[in-house]
C-alpha positions as CSV (number, residue, x, y, z in Angstrom):
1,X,18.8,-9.5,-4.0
2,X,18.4,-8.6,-0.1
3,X,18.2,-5.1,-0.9
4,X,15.2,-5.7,-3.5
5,X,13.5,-8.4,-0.8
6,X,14.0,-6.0,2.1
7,X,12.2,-3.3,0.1
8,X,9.4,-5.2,-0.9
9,X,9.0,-5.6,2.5
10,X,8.7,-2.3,3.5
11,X,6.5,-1.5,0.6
12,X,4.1,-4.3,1.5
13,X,4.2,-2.9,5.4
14,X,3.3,0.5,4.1
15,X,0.6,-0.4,2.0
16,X,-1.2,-2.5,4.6
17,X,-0.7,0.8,7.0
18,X,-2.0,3.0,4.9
19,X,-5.2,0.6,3.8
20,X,-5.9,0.7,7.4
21,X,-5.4,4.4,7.7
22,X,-8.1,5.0,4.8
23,X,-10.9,2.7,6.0
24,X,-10.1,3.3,10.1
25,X,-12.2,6.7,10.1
26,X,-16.2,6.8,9.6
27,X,-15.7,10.0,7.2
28,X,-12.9,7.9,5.0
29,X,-15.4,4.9,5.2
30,X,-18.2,7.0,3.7
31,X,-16.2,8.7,1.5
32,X,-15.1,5.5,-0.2
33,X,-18.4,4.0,-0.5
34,X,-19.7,7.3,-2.0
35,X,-16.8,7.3,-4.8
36,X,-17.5,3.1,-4.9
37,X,-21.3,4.3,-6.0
38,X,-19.9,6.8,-8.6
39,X,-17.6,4.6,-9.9
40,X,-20.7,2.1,-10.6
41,X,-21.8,4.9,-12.3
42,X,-18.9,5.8,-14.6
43,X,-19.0,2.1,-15.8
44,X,-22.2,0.6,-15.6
45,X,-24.4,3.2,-15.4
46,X,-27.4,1.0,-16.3
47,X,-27.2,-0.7,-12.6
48,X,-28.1,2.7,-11.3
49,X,-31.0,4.0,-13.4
50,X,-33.0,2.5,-16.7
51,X,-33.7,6.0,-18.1
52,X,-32.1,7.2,-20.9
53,X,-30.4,10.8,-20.1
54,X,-31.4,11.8,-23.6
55,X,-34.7,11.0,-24.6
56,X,-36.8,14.3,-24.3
57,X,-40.4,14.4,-23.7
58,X,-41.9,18.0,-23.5
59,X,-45.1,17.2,-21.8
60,X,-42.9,16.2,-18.7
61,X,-40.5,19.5,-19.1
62,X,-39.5,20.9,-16.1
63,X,-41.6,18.1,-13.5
64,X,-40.3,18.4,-9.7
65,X,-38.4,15.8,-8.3
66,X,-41.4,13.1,-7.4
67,X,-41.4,9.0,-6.9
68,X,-41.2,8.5,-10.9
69,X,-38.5,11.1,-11.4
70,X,-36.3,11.4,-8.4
71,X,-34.1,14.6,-9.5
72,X,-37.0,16.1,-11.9
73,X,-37.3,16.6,-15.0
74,X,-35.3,19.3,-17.1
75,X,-36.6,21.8,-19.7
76,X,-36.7,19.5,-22.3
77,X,-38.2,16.6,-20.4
78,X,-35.3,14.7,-19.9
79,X,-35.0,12.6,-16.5
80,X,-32.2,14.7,-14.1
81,X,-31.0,11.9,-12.3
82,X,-30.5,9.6,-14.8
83,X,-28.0,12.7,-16.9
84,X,-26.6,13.1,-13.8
85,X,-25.6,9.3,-13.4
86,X,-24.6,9.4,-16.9
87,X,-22.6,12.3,-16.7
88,X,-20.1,10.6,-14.1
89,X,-18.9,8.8,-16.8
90,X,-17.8,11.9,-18.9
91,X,-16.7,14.1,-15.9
92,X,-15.0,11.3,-13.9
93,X,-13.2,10.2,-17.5
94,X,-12.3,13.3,-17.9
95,X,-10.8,14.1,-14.6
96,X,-8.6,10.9,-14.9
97,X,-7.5,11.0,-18.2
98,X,-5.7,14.4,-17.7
99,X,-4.3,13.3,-14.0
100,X,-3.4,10.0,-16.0
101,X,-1.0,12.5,-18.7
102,X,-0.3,15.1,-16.6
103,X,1.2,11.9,-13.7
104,X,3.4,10.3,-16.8
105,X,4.2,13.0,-18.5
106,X,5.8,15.0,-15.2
107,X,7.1,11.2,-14.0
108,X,9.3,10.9,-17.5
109,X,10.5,15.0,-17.5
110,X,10.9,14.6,-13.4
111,X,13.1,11.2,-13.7
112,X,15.1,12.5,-16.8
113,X,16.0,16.1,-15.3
114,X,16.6,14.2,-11.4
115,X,19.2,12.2,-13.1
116,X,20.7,14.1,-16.7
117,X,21.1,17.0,-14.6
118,X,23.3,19.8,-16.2
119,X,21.5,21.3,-19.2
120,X,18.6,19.1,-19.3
121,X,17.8,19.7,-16.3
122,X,18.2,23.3,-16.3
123,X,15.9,23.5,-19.8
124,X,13.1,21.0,-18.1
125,X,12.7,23.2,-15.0
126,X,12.6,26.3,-17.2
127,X,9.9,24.7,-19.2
128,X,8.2,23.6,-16.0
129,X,8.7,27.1,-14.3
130,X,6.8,28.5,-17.6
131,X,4.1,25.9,-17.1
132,X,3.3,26.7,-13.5
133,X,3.9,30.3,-13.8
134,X,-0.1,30.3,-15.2
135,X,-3.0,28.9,-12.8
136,X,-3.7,25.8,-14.0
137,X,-7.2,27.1,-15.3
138,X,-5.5,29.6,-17.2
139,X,-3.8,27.7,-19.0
140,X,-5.7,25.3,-19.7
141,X,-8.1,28.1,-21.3
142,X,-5.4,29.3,-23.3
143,X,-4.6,25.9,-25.1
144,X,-8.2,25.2,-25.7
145,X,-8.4,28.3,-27.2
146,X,-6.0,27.3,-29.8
147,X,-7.6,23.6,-30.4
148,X,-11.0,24.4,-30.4
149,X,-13.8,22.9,-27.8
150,X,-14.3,19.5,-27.2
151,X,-13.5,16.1,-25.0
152,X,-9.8,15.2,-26.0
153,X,-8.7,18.9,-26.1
154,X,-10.7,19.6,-22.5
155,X,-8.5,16.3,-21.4
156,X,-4.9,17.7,-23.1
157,X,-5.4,21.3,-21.6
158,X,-5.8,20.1,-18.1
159,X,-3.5,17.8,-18.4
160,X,-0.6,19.7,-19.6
161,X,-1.2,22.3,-17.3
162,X,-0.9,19.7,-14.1
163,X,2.3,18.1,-15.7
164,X,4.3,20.3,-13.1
165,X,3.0,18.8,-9.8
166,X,4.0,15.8,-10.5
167,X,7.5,16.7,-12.6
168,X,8.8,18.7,-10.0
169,X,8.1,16.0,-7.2
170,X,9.4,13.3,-9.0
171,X,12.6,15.3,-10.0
172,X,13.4,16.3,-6.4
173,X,12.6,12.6,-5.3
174,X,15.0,11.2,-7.7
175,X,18.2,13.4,-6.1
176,X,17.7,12.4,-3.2
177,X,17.7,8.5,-4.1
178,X,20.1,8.4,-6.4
179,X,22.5,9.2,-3.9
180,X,21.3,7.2,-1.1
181,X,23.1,4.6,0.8
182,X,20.7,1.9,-1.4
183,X,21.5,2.7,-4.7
184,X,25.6,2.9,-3.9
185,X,25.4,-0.6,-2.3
186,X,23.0,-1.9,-5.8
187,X,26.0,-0.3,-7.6
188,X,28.6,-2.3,-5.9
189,X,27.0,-5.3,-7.5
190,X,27.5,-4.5,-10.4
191,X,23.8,-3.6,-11.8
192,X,23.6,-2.3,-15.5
193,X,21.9,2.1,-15.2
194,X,18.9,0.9,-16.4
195,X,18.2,-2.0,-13.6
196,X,18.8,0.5,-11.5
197,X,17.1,3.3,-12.5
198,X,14.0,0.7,-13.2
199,X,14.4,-0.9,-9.9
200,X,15.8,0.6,-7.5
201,X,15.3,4.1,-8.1
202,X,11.7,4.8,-10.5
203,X,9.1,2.7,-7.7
204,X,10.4,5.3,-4.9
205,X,10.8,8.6,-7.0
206,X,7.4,7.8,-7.9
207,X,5.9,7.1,-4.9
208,X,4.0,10.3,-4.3
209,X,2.5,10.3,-7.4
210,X,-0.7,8.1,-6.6
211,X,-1.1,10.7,-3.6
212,X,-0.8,13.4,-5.6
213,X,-3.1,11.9,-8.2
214,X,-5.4,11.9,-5.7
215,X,-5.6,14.8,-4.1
216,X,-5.2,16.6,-7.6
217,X,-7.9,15.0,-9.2
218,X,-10.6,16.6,-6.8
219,X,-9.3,20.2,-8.2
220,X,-8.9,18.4,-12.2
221,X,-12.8,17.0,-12.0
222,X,-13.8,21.1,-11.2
223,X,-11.7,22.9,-13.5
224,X,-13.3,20.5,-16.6
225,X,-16.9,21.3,-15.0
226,X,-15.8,25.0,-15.6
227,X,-14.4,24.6,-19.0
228,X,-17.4,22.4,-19.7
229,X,-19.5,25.8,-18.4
230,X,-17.8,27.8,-20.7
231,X,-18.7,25.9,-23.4
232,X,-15.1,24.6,-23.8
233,X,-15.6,20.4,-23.2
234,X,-18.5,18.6,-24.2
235,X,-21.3,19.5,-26.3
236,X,-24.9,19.0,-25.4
237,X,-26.9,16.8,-25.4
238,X,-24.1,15.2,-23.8
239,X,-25.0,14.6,-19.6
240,X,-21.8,16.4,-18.3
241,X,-21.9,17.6,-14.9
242,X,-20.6,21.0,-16.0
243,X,-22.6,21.5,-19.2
244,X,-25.7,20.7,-17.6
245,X,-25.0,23.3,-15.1
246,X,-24.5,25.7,-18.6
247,X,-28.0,24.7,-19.3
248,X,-29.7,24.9,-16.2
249,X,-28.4,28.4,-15.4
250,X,-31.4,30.1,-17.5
251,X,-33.9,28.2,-15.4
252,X,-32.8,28.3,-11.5
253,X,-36.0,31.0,-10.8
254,X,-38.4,28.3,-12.0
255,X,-36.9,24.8,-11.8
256,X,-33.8,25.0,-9.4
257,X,-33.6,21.2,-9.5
258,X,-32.2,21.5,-12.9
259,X,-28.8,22.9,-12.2
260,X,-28.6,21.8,-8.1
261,X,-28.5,18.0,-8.4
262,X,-25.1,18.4,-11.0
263,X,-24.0,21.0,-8.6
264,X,-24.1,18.9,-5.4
265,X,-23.0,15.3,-7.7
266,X,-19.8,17.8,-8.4
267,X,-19.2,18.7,-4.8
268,X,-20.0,15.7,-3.3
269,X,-17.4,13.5,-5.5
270,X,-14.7,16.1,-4.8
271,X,-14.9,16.1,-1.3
272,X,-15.2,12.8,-1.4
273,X,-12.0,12.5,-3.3
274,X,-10.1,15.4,-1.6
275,X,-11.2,13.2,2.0
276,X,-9.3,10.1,0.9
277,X,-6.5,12.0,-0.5
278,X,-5.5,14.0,2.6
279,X,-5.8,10.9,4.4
280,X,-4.0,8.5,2.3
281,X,-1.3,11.5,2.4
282,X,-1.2,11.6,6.3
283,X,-1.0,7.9,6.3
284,X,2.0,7.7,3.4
285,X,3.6,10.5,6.0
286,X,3.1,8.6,9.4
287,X,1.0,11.2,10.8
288,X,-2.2,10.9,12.6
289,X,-4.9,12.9,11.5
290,X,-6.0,15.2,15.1
């Protein structure tokens, strides 16, 4: 009972540092009230603009960014800025859903090969040495190659191919507890494998993974924009950052607004992402960023 109390404590001390960490830097501040605006958004779009990102008018095709239509217009007369608002929802989705399998997924085959071991382990880090052994991109090209184009494969492909990040940490974190002076006093009082494994050794083995989450889902959110490019995730008319960028890339000479706005949306939520990662890392690690 200590034990548990004792780390509850510490897991409460941390959090509270590492809150304080994230919002104790202007950059980090801006950062999260950028990614507060896209998450808006992803989920209410509507509070952001009143345009629909579909209707098409082609008298207004192609219309500079002016006071009635911030971002432009695109070829087909369709308001930029409100696609690009809705296309959060179908690009930030996207990003999650695979960092959302790939962090399970690589949290069950990390915990069962940390603490099987023997053959199970050897045949999970074989099939994780497999997985990694392609970039991530690659891969994920490869299996949608096999099940066609569209949203739920896009979300499989990039998740399966970021299972090993997370299975490898999770693995390695899960030695090194379940040998730790912790576990052998919980032991000592007689706790059934599973209370143990459930709490005393899962909430620390997986500990990383929010950070890694994190920091991955920057790299997650471009490699679906790229797929999505290619053709490989959403299918127009659908206002996804990435397939918007397919169909701006014929007008850039004449209407540049078309493809930049997606373009800088894109970058501007990864870095925003990537900022709070690093930081929330540095903070997890007790290090001060110089």
């Amino acid at each position: 009972m200590s034990v548990s109390f004792d780390n509850s404590l510490a897991q409460s001390g941390r959090s509270r540092k590492i809150l304080g960490a994230i919002l104790g830097r202007p950059g980090v501040l801006l950062s999260s009230v950028f990614l507060l605006i896209v998450a808006t958004a992803t989920f209410w779009p509507q509070l952001v603009t009143g345009d629909n990102p579909l209707l098409a008018d082609p008298i207004k095709s192609q219309l500079p960014p002016s006071a009635e239509h911030w971002f432009g217009t695109d070829h087909l007369g369709r308001d930029v800025f409100a696609r690009v608002v809705y296309g959060a929802r179908y690009s930030i989705l996207i990003g999650v859903s695979a960092i959302a399998i790939a962090a399970l997924a690589g949290t069950f085959l990390g915990l069962v090969a940390g603490l099987a071991r023997g053959v199970v382990d050897e045949v999970i880090s074989r099939f994780l040495d497999v997985v990694s052994s392609f970039p991530d991109l690659l891969l994920a090209l490869v299996l949608i190659s096999f099940t066609g184009p569209g949203t739920v494969n896009l979300i499989f492909a990039l998740g399966v191919a970021s299972v090993p990040r997370f299975a490898r940490v999770v693995r390695a974190q899960t030695f090194v507890i379940a040998k730790s002076g912790y576990v052998e006093q919980a032991k000592t009082f007689g706790l059934t494998r599973n209370t143990l494994i459930i709490r005393h050794i899962l909430p620390h083995a997986i500990a990383q993974v929010p950070i890694l989450a994190t920091i991955g889902l920057g790299s997650t959110i471009i490699q679906a924009a790229g797929l999505s490019f290619l053709g490989m995730g959403p299918q127009p008319p659908i206002p996804e950052w990435g397939a918007m960028l397919a169909e701006a890339r014929n007008y850039l000479r004449v209407a540049w607004w078309i493809g930049v706005w997606p373009g800088v949306a894109i970058t501007l939520t990864v870095i925003a992402i990537s900022v709070l990662g690093k930081r929330w890392q540095l903070a997890f690690e007790g290090r001060r960023q110089a």
